[in-house]
C-alpha positions, 0 to 999 in steps of 0.5 A: 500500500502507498499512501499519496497527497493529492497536488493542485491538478490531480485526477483519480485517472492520473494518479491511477496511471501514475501507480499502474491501478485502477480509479475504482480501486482508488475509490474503493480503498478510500471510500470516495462515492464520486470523483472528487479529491481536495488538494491535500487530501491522503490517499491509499493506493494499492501496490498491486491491482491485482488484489481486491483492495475490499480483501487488504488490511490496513496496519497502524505500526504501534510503538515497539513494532 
């Protein structure tokens, strides 16, 4: 999983060419109902399209890990 801030003239069609994935995976991933990304906005994109990204787990790395 990649983490990416959305930059001024950004689309979800770009940034899914530019990480070779899909904007449905996008969407799905970070819930977005439509097309819509702010400046600034975090998103998640998956590492490989391959995988339903319903099925990836997200982990939050804990002092101590």
């Amino acid at each position: 999983m990649n983490n990416y801030i959305v930059q001024k003239g950004d689309t979800l069609y770009g940034i899914s060419k530019k990480f070779n994935t899909s904007v449905q995976s996008i969407k799905e991933l970070n819930n977005l109902k439509d097309n819509i990304i702010s400046v600034g906005q975090n998103l998640i994109i998956s590492n490989n399209n391959e995988v339903n990204p319903l099925e990836c787990i997200v982990y939050t790395v804990k002092k101590g890990d």
